[in-house]
C-alpha positions in Angstrom: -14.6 -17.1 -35.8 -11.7 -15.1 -34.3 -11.7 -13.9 -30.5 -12.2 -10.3 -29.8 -11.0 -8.2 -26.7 -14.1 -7.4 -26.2 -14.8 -11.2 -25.8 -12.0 -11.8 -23.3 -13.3 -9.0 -21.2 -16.3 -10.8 -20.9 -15.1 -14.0 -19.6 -13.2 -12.3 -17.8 -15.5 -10.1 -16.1 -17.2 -13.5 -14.7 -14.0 -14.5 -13.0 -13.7 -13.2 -9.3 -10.7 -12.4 -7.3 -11.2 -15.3 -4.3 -9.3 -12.4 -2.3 -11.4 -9.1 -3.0 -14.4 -11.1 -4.4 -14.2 -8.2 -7.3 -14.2 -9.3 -10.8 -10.8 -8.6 -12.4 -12.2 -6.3 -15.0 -14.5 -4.4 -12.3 -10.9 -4.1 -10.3 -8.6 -2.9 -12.9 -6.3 -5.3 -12.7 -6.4 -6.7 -16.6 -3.3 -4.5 -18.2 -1.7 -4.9 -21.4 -4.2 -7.3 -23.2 -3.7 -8.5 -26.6 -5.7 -10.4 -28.8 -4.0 -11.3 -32.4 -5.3 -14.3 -34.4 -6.2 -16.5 -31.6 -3.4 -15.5 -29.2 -4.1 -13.6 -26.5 -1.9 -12.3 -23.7 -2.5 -10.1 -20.6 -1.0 -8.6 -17.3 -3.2 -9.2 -14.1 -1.5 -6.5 -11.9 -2.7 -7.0 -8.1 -2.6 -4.4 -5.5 -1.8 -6.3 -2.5 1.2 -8.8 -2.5 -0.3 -12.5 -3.3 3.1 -14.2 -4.5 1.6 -18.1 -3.4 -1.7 -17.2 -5.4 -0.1 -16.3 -8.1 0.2 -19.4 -9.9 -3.4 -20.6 -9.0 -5.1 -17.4 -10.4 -2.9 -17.6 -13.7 -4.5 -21.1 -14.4 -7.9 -19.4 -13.5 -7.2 -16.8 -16.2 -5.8 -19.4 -18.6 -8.8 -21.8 -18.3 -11.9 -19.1 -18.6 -10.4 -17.5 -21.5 -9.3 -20.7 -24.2 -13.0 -21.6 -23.7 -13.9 -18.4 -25.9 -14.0 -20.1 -29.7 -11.1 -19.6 -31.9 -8.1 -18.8 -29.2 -5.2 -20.9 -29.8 -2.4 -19.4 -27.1 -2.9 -18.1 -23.9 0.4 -15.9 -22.4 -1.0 -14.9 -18.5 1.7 -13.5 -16.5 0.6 -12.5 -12.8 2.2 -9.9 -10.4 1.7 -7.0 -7.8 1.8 -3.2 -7.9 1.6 -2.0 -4.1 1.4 1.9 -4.6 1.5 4.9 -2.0 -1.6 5.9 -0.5 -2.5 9.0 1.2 -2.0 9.6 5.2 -3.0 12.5 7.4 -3.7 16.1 6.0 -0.6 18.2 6.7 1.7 15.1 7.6 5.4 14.4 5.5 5.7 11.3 3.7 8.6 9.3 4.8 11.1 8.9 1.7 11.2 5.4 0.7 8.0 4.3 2.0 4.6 3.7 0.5 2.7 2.9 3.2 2.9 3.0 7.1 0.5 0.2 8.6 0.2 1.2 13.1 -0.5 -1.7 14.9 -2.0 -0.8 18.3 -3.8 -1.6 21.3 -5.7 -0.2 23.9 -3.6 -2.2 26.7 -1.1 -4.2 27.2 -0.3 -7.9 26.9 -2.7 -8.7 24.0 0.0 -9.7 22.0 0.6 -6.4 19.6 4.3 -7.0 19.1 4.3 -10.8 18.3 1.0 -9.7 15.6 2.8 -7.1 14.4 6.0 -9.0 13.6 4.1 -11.8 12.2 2.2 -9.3 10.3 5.3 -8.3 8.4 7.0 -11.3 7.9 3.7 -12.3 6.6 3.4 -9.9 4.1 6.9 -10.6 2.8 6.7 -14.1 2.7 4.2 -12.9 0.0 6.3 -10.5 -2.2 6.3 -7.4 0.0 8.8 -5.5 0.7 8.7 -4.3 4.4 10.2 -3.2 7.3 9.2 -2.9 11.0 9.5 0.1 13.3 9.5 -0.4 17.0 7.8 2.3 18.6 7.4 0.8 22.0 10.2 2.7 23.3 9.9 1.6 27.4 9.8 -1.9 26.2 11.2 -2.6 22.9 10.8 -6.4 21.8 11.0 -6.6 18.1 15.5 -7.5 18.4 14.4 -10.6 20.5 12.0 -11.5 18.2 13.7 -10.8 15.2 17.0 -12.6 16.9 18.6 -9.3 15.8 22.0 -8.3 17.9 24.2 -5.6 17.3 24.1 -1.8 16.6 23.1 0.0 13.3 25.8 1.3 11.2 25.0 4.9 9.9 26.7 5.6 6.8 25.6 9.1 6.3 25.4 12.0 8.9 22.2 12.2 10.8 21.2 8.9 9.6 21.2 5.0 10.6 20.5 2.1 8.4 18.6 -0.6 9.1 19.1 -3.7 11.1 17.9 -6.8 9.0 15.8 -9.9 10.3 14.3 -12.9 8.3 13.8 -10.6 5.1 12.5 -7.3 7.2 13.9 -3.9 7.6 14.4 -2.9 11.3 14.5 -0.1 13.7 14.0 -0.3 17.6 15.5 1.9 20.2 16.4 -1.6 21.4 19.5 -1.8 19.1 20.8 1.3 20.5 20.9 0.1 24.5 22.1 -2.4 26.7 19.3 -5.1 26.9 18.9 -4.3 30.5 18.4 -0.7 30.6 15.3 0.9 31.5 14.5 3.9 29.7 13.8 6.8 32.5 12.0 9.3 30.0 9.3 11.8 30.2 7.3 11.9 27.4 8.7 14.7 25.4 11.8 12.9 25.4 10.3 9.6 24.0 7.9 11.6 21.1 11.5 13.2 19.8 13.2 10.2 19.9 10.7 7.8 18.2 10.6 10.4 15.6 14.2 10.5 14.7 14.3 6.7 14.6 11.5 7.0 12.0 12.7 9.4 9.9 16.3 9.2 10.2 16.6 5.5 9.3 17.0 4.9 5.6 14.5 2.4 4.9 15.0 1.5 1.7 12.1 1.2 -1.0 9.9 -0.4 1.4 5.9 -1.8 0.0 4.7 -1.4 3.7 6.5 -0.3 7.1 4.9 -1.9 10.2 5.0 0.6 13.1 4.8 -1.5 16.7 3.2 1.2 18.6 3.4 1.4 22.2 -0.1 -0.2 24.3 -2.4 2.5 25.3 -4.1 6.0 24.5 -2.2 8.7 26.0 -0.3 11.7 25.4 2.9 9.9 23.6 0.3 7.3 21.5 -1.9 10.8 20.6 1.3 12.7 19.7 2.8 9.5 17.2 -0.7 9.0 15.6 -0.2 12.9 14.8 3.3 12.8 13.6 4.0 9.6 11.6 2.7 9.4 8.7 0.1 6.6 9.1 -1.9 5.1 5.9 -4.1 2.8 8.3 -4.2 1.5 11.5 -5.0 -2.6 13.1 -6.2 -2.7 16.4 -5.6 -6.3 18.3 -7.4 -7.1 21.1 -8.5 -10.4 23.1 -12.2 -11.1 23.8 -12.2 -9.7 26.9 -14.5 -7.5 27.9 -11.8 -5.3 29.9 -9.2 -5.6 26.7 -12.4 -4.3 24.5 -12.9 -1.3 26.6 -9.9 -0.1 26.1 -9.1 -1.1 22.1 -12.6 0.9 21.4 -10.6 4.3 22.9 -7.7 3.5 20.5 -10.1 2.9 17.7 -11.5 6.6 18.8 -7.7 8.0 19.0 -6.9 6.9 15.2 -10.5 8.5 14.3 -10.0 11.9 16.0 -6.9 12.1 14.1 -8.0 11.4 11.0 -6.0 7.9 10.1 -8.5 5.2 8.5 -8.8 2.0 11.1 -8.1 -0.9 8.8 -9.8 -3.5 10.7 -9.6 -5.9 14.3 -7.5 -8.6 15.0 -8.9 -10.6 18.0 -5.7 -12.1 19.6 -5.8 -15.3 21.9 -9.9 -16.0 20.7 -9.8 -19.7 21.6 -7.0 -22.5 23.4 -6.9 -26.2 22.2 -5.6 -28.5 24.5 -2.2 -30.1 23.6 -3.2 -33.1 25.3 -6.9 -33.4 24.6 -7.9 -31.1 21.6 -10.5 -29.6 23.9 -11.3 -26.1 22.9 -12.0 -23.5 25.2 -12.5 -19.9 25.1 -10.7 -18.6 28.0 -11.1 -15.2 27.3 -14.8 -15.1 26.3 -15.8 -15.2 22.6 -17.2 -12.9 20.3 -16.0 -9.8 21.9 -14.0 -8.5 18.5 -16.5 -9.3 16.0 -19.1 -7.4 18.2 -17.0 -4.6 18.6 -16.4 -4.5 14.5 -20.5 -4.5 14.5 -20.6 -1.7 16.6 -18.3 0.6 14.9 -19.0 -0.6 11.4 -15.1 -1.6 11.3 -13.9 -4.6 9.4 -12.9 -8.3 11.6 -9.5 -9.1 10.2 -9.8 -12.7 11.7 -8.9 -14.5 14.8 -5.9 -15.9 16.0 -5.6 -18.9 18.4 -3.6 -18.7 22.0 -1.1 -21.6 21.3 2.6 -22.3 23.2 4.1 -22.6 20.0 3.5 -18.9 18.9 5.2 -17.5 22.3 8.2 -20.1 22.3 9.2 -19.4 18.4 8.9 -15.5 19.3 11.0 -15.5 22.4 13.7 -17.6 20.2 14.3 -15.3 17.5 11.9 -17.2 15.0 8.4 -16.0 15.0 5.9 -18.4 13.5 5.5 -17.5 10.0 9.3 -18.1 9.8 9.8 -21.3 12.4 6.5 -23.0 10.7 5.7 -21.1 7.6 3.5 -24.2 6.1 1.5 -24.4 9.6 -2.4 -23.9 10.4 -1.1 -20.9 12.6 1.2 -19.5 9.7 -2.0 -19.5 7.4 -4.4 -17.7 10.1 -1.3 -15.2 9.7 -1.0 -14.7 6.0 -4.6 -14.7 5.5 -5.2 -11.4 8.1 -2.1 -9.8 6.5 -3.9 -10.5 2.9 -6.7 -9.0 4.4 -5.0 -5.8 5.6 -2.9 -5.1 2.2 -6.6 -5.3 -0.2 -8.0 -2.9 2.3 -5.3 -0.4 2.3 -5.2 -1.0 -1.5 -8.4 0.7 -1.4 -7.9 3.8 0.3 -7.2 7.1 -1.3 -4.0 6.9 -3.2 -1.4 9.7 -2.6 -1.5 12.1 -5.4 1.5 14.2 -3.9 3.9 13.4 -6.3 1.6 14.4 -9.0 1.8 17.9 -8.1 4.8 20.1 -9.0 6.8 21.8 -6.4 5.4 25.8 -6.0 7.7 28.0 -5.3 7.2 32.0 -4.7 10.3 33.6 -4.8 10.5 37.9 -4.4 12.0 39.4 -7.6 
C-alpha cells in the first residue's frame, strides 16, 4: 500500500504544536511536502523563533508520520519564518525591522529595563535576530546592562550604527553622554531626540526590536506610542495593588492609540528564601492575572524577585546570558516564546504588497 499526502496530512493534523497548542496543518506551518514511493519529506516553517525546540518537534514529526503503512524515509527539516506585521494606521515602518515589541509600565521600579533586556536576549538565544532601543531617555540603563562602553560610529551622514551586546543590536542616548550627566530636557526635546535615535540608527535586518520605553503615561510616553512604529506592546507590573493602578492606565494608553497589548508580565510575584526556601509573596499575589481577567488581556507568566537577577544585570551579564541553563533563564524564554506566537498572529503588514502611486501633472 503506498502512502499518500493526503495521509501524511492526516497524521499530521493530530500532532499539536506544545507552543500554540494548534495542529501544524491547522497552522500552516507544513511547506514543501513530498510523498514519492514511501519517502516523504517536508518543511515545518514556525512563526516565532523556537531554535532549542527544534530538534524535539522534528522527532515528533518523524515518529507520527513512519507509522502511516508503506513509508520507508522520513526527511523533516525544522525552522522559523518571523514576518512583518502591521503597526499603527498612518505610522512609517522603520527600514530593517519587522517588528517593534514596547515594553512599558505604568511606574517605575517594576523592573521594565532588566525584562526587557532579558526579553531580547531571550528571544535570540532562540534564533531571533534583535536589537534593543532604549527609550528611557532621563535614565538610560540598557549600556550597564549590556556591559556596552563606547560611542557609536556613524558611517553615513545623518546616521549611527549600532552598538553590539551579547548578540543584540543597541541604541541608548546613554552611549552618547558622560555616565553622570543628567539630562535637563523638556519634553519636546526628549520626543525629537528619541525619534532620531530610532530612526536614524541602522539596525540591520532585525526579527524583532525591543523598545525600553520610559515608566509612566504622560505626554512623552503618549507622543512615542504615536510615533514609533509599534507592532504590540508588554506591560510588566508587580502584584501590587498601587503598581496595578497604574499599568491598567498604560494598558488604556496603548489602546487609545491603537497598538495591540500583547500580554502582562507580573515582575517580582514571589521571593524564596536563600537560606530557607521559604516562599513569600511580598508584593501580594494574584494582582496580574486578575488584571488580564479584567481586560480580557493575555498573562505572559510570572517572574520571581531573586538577588541573582539584579547582581548579573548591574554587571553587564543579564540572566539569560550569566545562567542561560537556569530555572530563572527558562521563566525567561518561555514569556518571550509566548510574546513572539502572539505577535505571529496579528495582522501581517501588507505594505509592501502594494506598488508605490505616484500622480505626477503632465
Amino acid at each position: 500500500m503506498s502512502v499518500t499526502v493526503e495521509a501524511v496530512q492526516s497524521a499530521l493534523k493530530s500532532l499539536v504544536d506544545p507552543n500554540t497548542e494548534v495542529d501544524f496543518v491547522t497552522a500552516k506551518n507544513i511547506k514543501n511536502l513530498r510523498v514519492e514511493d514511501g519517502d516523504i519529506s517536508l518543511d515545518i516553517v514556525l512563526g516565532y523563533p523556537a531554535k532549542s525546540q527544534f530538534e524535539s518537534i522534528r522527532k515528533s514529526v518523524i515518529n507520527a508520520v513512519r507509522e502511516l503503512p508503506g513509508v520507508k524515509n522520513v526527511s523533516v527539516n525544522v525552522s522559523s519564518q518571523i514576518v512583518a506585521h502591521s503597526v499603527q494606521r498612518g505610522v512609517k515602518l522603520l527600514p530593517g525591522v519587522k517588528n517593534i515589541i514596547a515594553i512599558a509600565s505604568g511606574k517605575g521600579g517594576v523592573g521594565k529595563s532588566t525584562t526587557a533586556v532579558n526579553l531580547a536576549l531571550a528571544l535570540a538565544a532562540e534564533g531571533a535576530q534583535v536589537g534593543i532601543l532604549d527609550a528611557d531617555i532621563y535614565g538610560p540603563s540598557q549600556p550597564m546592562m549590556l556591559g556596552i562602553t563606547g560611542r557609536p560610529e556613524s558611517i553615513e551622514e545623518n546616521t549611527i550604527e549600532p552598538m553590539e551586546g551579547h548578540g543584540l543590536q543597541a541604541s541608548s542616548i546613554g552611549f552618547l553622554i558622560e555616565e553622570d550627566a543628567p539630562m535637563v530636557w523638556r519634553g519636546p526635546m526628549v520626543t525629537s531626540a528619541l525619534e532620531q535615535l530610532l530612526r536614524q540608527t541602522r539596525w540591520r535586518d532585525l526579527d524583532y526590536l525591543i523598545v525600553d520605553m520610559p515608566p509612566g503615561t504622560g505626554d512623552i510616553q503618549l507622543t512615542l506610542s504615536q510615533k514609533v512604529p509599534v507592532t504590540g506592546a508588554v506591560i510588566v507590573t508587580t502584584p501590587q495593588d498601587i503598581a496595578l493602578l497604574d499599568a491598567r492606565k498604560g494598558l488604556k494608553m496603548f489602546e487609545k492609540v491603537g497598538v495591540p497589548i500583547v500580554g502582562i508580565i507580573e515582575n517580582m510575584s514571589t521571593y524564596i528564601c536563600t537560606e530557607c526556601g521559604h516562599e513569600e509573596h511580598i508584593f501580594g499575589s494574584g494582582g496580574g492575572e486578575k488584571m488580564c481577567k479584567e481586560y480580557g488581556v493575555d498573562f505572559l507568566g510570572a517572574l520571581p524577585l531573586n538577588l541573582s537577577i539584579r547582581e548579573q544585570a548591574d554587571a553587564g551579564r543579564p540572566t539569560v546570558v550569566a545562567d542561560p541553563d537556569g530555572a530563572i533563564s527558562a521563566i525567561y524564554k518561555g514569556i518571550a516564546r509566548q510574546v513572539a506566537i502572539r505577535v505571529a498572529t496579528l495582522s501581517k503588514d501588507m505594505s509592501s504588497k502594494f506598488p508605490n502611486i505616484v500622480v505626477q501633472n503632465t
